[in-house]
C-alpha positions as CSV (number, residue, x, y, z in Angstrom):
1,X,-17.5,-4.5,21.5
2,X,-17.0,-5.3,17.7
3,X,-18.7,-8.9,17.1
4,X,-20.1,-8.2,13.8
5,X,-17.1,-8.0,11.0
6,X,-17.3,-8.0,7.3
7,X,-14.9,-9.2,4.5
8,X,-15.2,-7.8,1.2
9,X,-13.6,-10.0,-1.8
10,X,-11.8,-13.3,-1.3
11,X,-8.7,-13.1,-3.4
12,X,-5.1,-14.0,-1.8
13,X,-5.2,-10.8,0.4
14,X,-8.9,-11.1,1.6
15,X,-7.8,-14.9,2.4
16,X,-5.2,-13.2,4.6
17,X,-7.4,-11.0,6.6
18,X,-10.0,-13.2,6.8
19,X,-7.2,-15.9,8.7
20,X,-6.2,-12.5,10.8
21,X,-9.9,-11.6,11.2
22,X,-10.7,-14.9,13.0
23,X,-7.5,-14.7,15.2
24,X,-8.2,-11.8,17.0
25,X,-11.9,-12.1,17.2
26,X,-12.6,-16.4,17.8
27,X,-15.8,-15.2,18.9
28,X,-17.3,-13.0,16.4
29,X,-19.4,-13.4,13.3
30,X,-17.6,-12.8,10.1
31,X,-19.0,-12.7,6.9
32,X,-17.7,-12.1,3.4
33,X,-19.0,-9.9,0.8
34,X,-19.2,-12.4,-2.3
35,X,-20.2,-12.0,-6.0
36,X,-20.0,-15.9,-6.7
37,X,-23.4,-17.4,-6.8
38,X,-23.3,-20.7,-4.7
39,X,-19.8,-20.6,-3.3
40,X,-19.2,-22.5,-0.5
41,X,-18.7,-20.8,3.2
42,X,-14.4,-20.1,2.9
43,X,-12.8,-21.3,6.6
44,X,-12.7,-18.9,9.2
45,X,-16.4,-17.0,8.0
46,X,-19.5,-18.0,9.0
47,X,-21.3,-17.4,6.1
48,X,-21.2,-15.0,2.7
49,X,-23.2,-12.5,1.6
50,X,-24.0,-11.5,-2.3
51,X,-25.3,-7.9,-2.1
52,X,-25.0,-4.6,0.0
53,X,-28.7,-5.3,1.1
54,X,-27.6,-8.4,2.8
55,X,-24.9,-6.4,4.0
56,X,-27.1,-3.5,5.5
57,X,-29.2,-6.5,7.4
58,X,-25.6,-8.3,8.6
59,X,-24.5,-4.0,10.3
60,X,-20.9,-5.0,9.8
61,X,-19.4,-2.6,12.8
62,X,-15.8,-2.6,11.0
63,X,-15.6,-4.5,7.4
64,X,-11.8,-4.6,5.0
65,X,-12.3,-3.9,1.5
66,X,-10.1,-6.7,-0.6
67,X,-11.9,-6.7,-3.6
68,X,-10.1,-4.8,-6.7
69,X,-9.4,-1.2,-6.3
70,X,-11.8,0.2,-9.4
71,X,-14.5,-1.0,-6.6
72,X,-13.2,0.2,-3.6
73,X,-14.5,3.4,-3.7
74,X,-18.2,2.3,-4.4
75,X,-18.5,-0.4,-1.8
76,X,-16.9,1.5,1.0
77,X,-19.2,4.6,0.8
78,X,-21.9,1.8,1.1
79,X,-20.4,0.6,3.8
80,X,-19.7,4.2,5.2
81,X,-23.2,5.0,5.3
82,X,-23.9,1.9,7.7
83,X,-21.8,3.6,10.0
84,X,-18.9,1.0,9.3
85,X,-15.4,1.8,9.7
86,X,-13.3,0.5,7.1
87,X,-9.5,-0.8,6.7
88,X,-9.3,-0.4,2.7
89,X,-6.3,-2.5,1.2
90,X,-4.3,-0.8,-0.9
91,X,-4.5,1.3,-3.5
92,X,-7.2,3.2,-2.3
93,X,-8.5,3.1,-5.8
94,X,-7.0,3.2,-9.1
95,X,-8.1,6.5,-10.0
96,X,-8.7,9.8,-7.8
97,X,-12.7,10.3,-8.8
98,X,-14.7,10.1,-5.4
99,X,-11.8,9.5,-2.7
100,X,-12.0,13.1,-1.6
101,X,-15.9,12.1,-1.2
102,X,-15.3,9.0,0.5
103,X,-13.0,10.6,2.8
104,X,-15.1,13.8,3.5
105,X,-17.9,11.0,4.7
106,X,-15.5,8.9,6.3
107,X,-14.8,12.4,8.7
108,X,-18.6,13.4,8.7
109,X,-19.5,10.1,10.5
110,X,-16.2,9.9,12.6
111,X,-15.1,6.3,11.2
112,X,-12.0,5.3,10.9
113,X,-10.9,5.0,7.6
114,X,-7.2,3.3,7.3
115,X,-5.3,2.3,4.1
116,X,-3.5,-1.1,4.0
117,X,0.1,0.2,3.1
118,X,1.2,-2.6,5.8
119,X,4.8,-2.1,5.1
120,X,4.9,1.0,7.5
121,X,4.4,-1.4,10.3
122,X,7.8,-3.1,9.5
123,X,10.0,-2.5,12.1
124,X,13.1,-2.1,9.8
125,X,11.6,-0.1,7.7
126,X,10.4,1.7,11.1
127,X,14.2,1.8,11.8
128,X,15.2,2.9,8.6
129,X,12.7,6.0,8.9
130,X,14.1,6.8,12.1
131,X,17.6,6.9,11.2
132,X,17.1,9.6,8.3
133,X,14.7,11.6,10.6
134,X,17.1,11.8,13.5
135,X,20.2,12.7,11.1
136,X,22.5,9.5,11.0
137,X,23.5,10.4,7.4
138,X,23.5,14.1,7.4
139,X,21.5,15.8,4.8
140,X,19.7,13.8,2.3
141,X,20.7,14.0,-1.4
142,X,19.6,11.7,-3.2
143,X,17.5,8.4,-3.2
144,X,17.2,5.4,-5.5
145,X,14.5,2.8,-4.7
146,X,13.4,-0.6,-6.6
147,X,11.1,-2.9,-6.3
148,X,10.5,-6.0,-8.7
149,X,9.7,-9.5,-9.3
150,X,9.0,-11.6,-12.0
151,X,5.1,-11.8,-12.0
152,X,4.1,-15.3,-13.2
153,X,6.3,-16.4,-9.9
154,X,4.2,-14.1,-7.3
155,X,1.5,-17.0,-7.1
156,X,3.1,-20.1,-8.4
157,X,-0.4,-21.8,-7.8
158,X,-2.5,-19.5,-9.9
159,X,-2.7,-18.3,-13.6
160,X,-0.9,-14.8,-13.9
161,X,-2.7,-14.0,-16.4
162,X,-6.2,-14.0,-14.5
163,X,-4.9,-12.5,-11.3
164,X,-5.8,-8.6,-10.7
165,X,-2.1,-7.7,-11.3
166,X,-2.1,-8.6,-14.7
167,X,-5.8,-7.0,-15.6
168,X,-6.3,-3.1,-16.3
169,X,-10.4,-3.8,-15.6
170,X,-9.4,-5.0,-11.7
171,X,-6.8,-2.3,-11.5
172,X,-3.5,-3.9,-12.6
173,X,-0.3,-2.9,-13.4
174,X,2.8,-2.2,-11.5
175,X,2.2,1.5,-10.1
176,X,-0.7,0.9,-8.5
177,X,0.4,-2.8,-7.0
178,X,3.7,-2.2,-6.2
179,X,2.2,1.5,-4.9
180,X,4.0,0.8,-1.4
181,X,6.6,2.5,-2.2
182,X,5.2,5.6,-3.5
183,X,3.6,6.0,0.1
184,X,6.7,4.8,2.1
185,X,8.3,7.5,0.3
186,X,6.0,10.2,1.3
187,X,6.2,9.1,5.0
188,X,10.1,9.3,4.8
189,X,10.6,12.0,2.7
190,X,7.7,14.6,2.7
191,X,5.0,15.6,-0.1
192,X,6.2,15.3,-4.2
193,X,6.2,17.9,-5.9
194,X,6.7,17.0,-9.4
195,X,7.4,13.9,-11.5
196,X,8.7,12.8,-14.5
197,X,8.3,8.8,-15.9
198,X,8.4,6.1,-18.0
199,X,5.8,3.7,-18.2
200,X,5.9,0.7,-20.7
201,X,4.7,-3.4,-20.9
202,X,8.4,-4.5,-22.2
203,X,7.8,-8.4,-21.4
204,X,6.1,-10.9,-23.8
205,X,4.0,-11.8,-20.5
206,X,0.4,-11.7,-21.2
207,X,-1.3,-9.0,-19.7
208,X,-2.6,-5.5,-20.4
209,X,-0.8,-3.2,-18.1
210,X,2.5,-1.9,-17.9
211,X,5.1,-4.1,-16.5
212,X,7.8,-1.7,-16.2
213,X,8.1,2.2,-14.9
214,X,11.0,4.1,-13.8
215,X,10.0,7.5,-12.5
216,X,11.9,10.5,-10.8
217,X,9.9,12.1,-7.5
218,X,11.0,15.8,-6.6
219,X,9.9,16.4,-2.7
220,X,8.7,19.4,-1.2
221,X,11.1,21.5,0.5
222,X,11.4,21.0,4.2
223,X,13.7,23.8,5.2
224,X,13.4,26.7,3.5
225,X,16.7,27.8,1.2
226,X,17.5,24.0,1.0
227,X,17.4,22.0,-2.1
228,X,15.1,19.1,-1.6
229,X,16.2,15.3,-2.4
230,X,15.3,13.7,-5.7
231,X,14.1,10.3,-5.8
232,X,14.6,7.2,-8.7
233,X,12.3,4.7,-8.6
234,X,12.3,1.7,-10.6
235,X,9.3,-0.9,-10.6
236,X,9.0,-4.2,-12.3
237,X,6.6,-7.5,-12.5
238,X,9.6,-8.8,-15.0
239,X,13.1,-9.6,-13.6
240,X,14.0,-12.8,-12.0
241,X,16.0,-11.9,-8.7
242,X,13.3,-10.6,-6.4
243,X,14.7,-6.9,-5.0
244,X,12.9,-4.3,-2.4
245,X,15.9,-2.0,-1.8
246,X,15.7,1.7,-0.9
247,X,19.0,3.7,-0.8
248,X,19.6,7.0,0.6
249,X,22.4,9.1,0.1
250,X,23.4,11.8,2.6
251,X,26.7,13.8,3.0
252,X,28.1,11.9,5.9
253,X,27.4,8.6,4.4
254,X,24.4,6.0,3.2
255,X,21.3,4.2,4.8
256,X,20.0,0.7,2.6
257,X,17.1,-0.8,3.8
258,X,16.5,-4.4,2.5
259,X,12.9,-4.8,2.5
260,X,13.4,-8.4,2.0
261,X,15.7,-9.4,4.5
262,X,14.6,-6.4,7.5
263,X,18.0,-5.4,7.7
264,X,19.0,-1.6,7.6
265,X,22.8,-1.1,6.8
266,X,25.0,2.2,7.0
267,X,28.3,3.3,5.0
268,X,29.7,5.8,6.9
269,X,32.1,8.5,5.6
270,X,35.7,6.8,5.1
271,X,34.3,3.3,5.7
272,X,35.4,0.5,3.2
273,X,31.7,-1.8,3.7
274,X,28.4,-1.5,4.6
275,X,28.0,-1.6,8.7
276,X,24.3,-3.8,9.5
277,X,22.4,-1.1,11.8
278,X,19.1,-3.4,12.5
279,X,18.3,-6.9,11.9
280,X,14.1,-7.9,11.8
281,X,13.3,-11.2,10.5
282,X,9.8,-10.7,10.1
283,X,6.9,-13.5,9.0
284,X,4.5,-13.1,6.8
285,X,1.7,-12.2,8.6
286,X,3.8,-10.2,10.9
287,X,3.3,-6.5,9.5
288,X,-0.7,-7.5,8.6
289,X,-1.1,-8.4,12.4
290,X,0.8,-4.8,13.7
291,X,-1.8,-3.3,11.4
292,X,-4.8,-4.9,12.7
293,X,-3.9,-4.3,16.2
294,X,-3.7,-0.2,14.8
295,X,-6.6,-0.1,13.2
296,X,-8.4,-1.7,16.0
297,X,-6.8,0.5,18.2
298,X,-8.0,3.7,16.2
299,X,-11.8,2.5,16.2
300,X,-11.8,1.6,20.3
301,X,-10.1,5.5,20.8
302,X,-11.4,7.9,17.8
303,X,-7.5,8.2,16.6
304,X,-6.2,9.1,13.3
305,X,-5.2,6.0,11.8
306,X,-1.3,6.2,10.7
307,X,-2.3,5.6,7.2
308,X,-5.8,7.2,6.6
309,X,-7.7,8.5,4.0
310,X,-5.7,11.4,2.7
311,X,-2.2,9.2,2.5
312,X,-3.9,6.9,0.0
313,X,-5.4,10.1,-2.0
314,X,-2.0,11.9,-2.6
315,X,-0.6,8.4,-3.8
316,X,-3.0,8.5,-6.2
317,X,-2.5,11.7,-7.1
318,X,0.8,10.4,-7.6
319,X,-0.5,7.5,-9.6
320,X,-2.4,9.9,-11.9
321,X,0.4,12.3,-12.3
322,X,3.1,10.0,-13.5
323,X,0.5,8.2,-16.3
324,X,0.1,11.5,-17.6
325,X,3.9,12.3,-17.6
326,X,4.4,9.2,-19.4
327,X,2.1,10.0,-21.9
328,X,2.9,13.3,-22.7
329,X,6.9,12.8,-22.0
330,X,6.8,15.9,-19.6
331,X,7.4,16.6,-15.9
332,X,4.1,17.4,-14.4
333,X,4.1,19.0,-11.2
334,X,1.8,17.9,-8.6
335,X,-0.7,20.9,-6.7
């Protein structure tokens, strides 16, 4: 029975699965791991902690790590050694160094190690996976993906410029927070096998990361003799007219998937306008709840989480690979 759980940073997302935390356990004690001297108890926890020694006394059974991703990797082997499984928000980290640890610990101790890329609990883009898999569009050719948003408009109520996103120290930038779709990708389409991009701040917003990239991802082939699909992604913290769109092109037709509305659309050879497929008009809390329920799930049975350990490493690997393409102005090919 889990009555002991542990939150780890209170930004916007820790806020979030505190509020979750407290739904599906009214009964437990939940802390938060803390670095602010003094602060008073958040609602929903009944208490905070400052250090991992308090921590060790507290024996979190199952703790989420919200606090920026160049800490991630320190605080959950900590927290791995007190035999506590983890659900890590997203990225992992913002580099590779120690995941492969982390992870080879993680199995060791048989915990449950999940990775909060909660968009693959949306049932449209469930849909939308399951459309390509089963065929609906013949074979794929070609796939163009964006994401962006202008950044100063995420959180209205805050100062952009002192939120993670905007700081390269707490692991900002738009590859690693708007990494989503670099792992939605993967779980559509396969493995990457080589990248080429662009990474560049274009704005006059102040930050120190880049605020635009626009990178091609080569996939692995899946049948052998068959050329694999080529993906264009496009990220941005800068435009005004919020998008999440993927399109996939396949010889019988097209698949959208409107990450902002849940609707999945289809043009079909000789068709003059895009045909709706599936409609999901999902809340806010709606894909952080399905993956809750499936990582708590995982830790009752000993599964494999749908998003573990090794996922969030070969996003990074991603990550790491399209900085130095970038930089040198070269495809790089990923082992």
């Amino acid at each position: 029975m889990i009555n002991r759980l542990l939150i780890v940073g209170l930004g916007s997302i820790g806020k979030r699965h505190l509020r979750l935390a407290r739904e599906l356990f009214p009964d437990a004690e939940i802390k938060v791991l803390r670095h602010k001297p003094g602060a008073e108890t958040p609602e929903f926890a009944d208490g905070c902690l400052a250090d991992m020694e308090q921590v060790a006394t507290f024996a979190p059974q199952i703790a989420v790590i919200a606090n920026p991703a160049p800490f991630h990797i320190s605080t959950a082997l900590a927290l791995v050694a007190l035999d506590c499984h983890l659900l890590i928000e997203k990225p992992l980290s913002d580099t590779t160094e120690g995941v492969s640890s982390l992870i080879e610990k993680a199995h060791t101790r048989k915990l449950v190690l999940q990775v909060g890329y909660n968009l693959r609990f949306l049932p449209s883009l469930e849909k939308f996976r399951d459309c390509i898999h089963a065929g609906t569009i013949g074979r794929i050719l070609s796939i163009r993906c964006e994401i962006g948003q202008y950044l100063p408009s995420w959180r209205p109520q805050t100062d952009y410029r002192q939120n993670v996103s905007a700081q390269k120290d707490l692991g900002g930038g738009v590859l690693l927070e708007l990494s989503h779709e670099l792992d939605y990708l993967r779980w559509i389409f396969g493995d990457v096998s080589w990248v080429q991009a662009w990474l560049n701040r274009q704005s006059s917003l102040e930050i120190d990361v880049e605020d635009t990239a626009h990178l091609t991802l080569g996939f692995k082939p899946q049948v052998s003799g068959q050329v694999p699909p080529v993906a264009s992604v496009s990220l941005d913290f800068i435009r005004h007219d919020r998008v999440r769109l993927c399109t996939v092109i396949g010889e019988s037709g097209s698949l959208r998937w409107n990450g902002l509305t849940g609707e999945v659309e289809e043009y079909r050879v000789g068709d003059e306008a895009w045909k709706k497929l599936f409609h999901y008009v999902q809340q806010g809390d709606d894909s952080y709840r399905a993956q809750w329920k499936h990582f708590l799930s995982c830790v009752e049975y000993g599964l494999n989480p749908l998003v573990n350990g090794e996922d969030g490493l070969a996003v990074l690997e991603i990550i790491e690979a399209v900085r130095k393409s970038s930089k040198e102005k070269s495809r790089v090919v990923i082992l």
